[in-house]
C-alpha positions as CSV (number, residue, x, y, z in Angstrom):
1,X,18.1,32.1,19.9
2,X,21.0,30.2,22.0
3,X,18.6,27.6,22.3
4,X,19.4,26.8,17.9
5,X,22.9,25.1,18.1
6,X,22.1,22.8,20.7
7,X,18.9,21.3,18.8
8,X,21.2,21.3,15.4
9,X,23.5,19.0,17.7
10,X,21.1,17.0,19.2
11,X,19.5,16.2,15.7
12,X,22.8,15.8,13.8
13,X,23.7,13.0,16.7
14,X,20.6,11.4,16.1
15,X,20.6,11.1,12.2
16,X,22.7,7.3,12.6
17,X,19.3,6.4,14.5
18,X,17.1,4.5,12.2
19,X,14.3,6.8,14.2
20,X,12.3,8.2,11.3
21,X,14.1,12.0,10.6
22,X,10.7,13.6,11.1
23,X,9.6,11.9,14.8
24,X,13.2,12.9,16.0
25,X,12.5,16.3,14.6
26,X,9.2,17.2,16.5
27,X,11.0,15.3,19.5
28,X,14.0,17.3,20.2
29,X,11.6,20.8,19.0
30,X,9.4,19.9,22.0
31,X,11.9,18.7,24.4
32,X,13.7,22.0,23.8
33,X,10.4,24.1,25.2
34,X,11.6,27.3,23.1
35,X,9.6,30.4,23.4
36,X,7.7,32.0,20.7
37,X,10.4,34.2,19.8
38,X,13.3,31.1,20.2
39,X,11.1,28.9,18.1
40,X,10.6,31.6,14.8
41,X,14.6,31.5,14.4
42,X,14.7,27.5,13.7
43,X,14.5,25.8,10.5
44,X,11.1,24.5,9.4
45,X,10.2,20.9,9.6
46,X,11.1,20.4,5.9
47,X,13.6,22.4,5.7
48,X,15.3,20.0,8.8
49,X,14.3,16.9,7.1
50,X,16.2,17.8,4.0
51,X,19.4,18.3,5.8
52,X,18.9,15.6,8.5
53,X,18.2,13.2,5.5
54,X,21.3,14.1,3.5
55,X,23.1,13.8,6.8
56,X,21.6,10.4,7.4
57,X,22.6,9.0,3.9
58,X,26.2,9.4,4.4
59,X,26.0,7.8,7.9
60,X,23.9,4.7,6.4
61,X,24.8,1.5,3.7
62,X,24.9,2.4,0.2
63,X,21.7,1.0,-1.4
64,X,22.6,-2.6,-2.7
65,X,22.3,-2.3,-6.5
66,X,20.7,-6.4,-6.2
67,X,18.6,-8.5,-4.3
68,X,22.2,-10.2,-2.8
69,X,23.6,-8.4,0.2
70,X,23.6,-8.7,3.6
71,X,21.5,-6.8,5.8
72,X,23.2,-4.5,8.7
73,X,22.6,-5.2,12.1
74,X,20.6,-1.9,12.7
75,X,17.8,-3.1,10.4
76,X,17.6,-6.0,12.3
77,X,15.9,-4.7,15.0
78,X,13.6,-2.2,16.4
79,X,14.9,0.7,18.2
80,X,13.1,-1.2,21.4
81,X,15.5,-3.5,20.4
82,X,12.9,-6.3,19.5
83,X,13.7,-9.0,16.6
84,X,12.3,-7.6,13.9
85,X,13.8,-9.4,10.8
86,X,11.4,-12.2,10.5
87,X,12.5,-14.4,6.6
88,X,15.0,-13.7,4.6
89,X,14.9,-16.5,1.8
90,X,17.2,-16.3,-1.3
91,X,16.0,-18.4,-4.1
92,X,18.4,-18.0,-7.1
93,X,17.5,-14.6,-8.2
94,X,14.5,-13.9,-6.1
95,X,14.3,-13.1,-2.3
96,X,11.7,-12.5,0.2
97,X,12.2,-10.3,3.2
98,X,9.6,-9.9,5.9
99,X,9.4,-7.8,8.6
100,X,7.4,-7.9,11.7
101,X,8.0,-8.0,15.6
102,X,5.9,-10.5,17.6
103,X,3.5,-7.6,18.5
104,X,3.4,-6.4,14.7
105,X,2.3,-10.3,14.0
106,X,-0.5,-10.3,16.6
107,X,-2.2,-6.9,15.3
108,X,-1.8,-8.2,12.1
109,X,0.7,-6.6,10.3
110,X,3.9,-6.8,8.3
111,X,6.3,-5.4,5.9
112,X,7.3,-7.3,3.0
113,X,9.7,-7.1,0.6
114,X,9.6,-9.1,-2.6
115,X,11.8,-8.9,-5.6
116,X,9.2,-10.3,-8.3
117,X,5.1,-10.4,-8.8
118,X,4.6,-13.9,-9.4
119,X,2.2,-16.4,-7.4
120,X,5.3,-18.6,-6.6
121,X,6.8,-15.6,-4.7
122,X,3.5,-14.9,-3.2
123,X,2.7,-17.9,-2.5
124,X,6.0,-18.6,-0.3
125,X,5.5,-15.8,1.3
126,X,1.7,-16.4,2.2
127,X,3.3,-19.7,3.8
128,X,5.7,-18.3,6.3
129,X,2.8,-15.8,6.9
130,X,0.7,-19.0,8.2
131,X,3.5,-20.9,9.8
132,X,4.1,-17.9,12.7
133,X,1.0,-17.8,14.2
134,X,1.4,-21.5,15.1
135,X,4.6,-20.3,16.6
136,X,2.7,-17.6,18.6
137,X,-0.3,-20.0,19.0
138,X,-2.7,-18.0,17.7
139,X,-5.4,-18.3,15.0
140,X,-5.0,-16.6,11.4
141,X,-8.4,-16.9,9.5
142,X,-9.1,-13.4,7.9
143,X,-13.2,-13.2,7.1
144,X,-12.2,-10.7,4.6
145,X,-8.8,-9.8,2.5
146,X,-9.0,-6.7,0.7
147,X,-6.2,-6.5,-2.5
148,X,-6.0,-5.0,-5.7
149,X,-6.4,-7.3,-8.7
150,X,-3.5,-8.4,-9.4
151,X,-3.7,-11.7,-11.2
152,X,-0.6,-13.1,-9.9
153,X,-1.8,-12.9,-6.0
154,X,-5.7,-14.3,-6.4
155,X,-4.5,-18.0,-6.7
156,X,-2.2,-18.1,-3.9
157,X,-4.5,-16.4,-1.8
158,X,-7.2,-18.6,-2.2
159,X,-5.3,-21.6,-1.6
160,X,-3.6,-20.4,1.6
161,X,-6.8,-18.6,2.7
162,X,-9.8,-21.0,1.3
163,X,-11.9,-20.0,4.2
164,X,-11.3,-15.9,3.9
165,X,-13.4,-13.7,1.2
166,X,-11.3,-12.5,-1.1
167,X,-12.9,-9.6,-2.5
168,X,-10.8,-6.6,-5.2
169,X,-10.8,-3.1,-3.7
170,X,-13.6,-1.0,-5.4
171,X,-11.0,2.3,-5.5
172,X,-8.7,0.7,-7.6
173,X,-11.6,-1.0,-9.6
174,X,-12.8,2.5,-10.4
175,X,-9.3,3.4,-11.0
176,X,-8.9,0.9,-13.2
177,X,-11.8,2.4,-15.6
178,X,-10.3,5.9,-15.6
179,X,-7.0,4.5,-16.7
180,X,-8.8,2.6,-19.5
181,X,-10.8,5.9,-20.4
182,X,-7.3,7.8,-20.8
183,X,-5.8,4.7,-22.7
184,X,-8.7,5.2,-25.0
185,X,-8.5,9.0,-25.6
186,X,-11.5,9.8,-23.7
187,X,-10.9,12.5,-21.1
188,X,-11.7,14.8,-23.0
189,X,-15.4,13.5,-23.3
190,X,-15.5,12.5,-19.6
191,X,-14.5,16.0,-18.5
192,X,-16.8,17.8,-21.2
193,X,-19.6,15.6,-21.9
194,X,-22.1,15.2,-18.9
195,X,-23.9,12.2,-20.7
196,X,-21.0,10.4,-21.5
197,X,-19.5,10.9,-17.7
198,X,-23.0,9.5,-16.7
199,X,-22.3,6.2,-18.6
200,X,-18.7,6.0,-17.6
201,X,-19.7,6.0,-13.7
202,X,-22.7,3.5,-14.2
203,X,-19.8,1.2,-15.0
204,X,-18.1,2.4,-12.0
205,X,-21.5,1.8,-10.1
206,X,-21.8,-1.8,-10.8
207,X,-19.4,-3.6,-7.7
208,X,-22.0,-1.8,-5.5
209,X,-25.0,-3.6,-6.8
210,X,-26.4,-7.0,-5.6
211,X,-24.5,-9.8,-7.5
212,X,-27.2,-10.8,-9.3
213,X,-28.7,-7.2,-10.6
214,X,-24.9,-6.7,-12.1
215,X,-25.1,-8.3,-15.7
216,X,-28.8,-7.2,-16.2
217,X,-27.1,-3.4,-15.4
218,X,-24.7,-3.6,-17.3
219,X,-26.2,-4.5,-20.5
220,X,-28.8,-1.7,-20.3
221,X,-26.1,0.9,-20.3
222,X,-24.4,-1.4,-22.9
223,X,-27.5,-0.4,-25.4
224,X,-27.9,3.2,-24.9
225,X,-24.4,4.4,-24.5
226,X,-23.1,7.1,-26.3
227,X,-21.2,5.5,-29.8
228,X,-17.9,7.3,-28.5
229,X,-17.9,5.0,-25.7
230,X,-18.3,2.0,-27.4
231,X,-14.3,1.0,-27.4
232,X,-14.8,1.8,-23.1
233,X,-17.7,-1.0,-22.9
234,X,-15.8,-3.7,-25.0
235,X,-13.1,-3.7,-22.6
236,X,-15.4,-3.7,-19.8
237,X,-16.9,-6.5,-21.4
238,X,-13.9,-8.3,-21.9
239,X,-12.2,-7.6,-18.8
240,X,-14.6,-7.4,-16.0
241,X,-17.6,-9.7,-17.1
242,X,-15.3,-12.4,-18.7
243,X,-12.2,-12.6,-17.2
244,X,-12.4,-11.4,-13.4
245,X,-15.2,-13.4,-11.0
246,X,-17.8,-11.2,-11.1
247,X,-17.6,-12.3,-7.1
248,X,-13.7,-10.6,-6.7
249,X,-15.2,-7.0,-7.9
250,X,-18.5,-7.3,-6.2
251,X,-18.8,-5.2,-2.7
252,X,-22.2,-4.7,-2.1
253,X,-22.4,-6.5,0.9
254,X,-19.4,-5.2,2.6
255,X,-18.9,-2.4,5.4
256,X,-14.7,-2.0,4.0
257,X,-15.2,-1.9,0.7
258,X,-11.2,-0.1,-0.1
259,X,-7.8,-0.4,1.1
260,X,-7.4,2.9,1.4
261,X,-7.2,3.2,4.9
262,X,-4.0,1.0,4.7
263,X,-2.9,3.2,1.5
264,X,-3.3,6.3,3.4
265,X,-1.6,5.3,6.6
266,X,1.7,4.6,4.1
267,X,1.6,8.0,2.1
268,X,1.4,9.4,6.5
269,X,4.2,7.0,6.7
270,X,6.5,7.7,4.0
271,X,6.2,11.5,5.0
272,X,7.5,11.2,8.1
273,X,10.5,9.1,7.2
């Protein structure tokens, strides 16, 4: 019980840290060693976080309401104390930011921030990506790069990375489909109707196939599938067979065949912080 006000202290000092609330939180609960008894009496984990956080928000910058504003010193850095702003270009009314320490860069990894979708912006930022490992001197030839299909980031990706696979993420492919069956009005019958489900996940199926068994399976289906679903196959038609590679949605071949490893390590993420 006496032990309570002196972690409340320790955590309110801590909230102008840029530590993320929930790390400081299991911290200072361990470094406290509370008995059983001591430990019932304080505030949950989320209950913390939600007054750490509101804490925290009047200690920190206002959000900038643009894309023009100067970035305070804390986010600069690690709390190592290790450069971690790497670009910050402003180009009219788009800018890039990337962060990443040196170590971050060798792993590979990095956080950007980008104020558009288009393949000018990605492709800028693709570029700096390239120029640092010549800095570091160390190679940067992905075999494989995993994406969703966004239109706007196949081109520059190809042209920066010519040698790497470039290959759609079969979740969001399958994704994709679902959204399409609820655009149509069709959850209904792919909730209710076993058949029609059946037809709906042979499209889902087909990345997993060899390339060159895809278009002969999806035109059986194409034949025998249930008349409600006929609106559902057009746009697969449309869509996947005519205007995406075939090659880009294909995974048969590969071991990774999602990002959701990298998805799932960011929901982690953004729960903590």
């Amino acid at each position: 019980m006496s032990n309570t006000p002196t972690i409340t202290f320790s955590l309110s000092n801590k909230v102008t840290e840029a530590t993320p609330i929930g790390r400081v939180y299991d911290e200072e609960v361990a470094k406290a060693q509370l008995s059983p008894t001591a430990l019932s009496t304080v505030a949950s984990a989320q209950d913390a976080k939600s007054s750490l956080n509101r804490i925290r928000r009047l200690e920190t910058p206002l959000l900038p309401k643009s894309c023009r504003f100067d970035i305070p010193t804390l986010y600069n850095h690690t709390i190592n104390v290790e450069r971690f702003l790497l670009y910050d270009k402003m180009r009219r009314n788009n800018r890039i930011l990337i962060f990443a320490t040196d170590d971050h860069l060798h792993f590979p990894c990095v956080f950007a921030l980008l104020t558009g979708r288009s393949s000018s912006i990605y492709k800028e930022m693709l570029q700096q990506l390239e120029e640092e490992p010549e800095r570091l001197q160390m190679d940067f030839v992905p075999n494989q790069i995993t994406t969703d299909f966004e239109k706007a980031l196949v081109k520059p990706l190809r042209e920066q990375f010519s040698g790497s696979r470039h290959t759609g993420c079969f979740f969001h492919f399958c994704q994709a489909i679902y959204r399409e069956i609820r655009e149509l009005g069709l959850t209904n019958t792919y909730k209710d109707d076993a058949n029609a489900r059946n037809f709906c996940r042979r499209l889902m199926a087909l990345p997993v196939l060899p390339l060159h068994e895809v278009e002969f399976a999806f035109e059986e289906p194409t034949e025998q599938r249930p008349d409600v679903l006929a609106p559902l196959f057009v746009y697969f038609d449309n869509y996947w067979m005519k205007q995406i590679s075939l090659t880009l949605w294909n995974v048969s071949d590969l071991k990774t065949r999602t990002n959701n490893n990298c998805k799932g390590w960011h929901n982690r993420f953004n729960r903590r912080v």
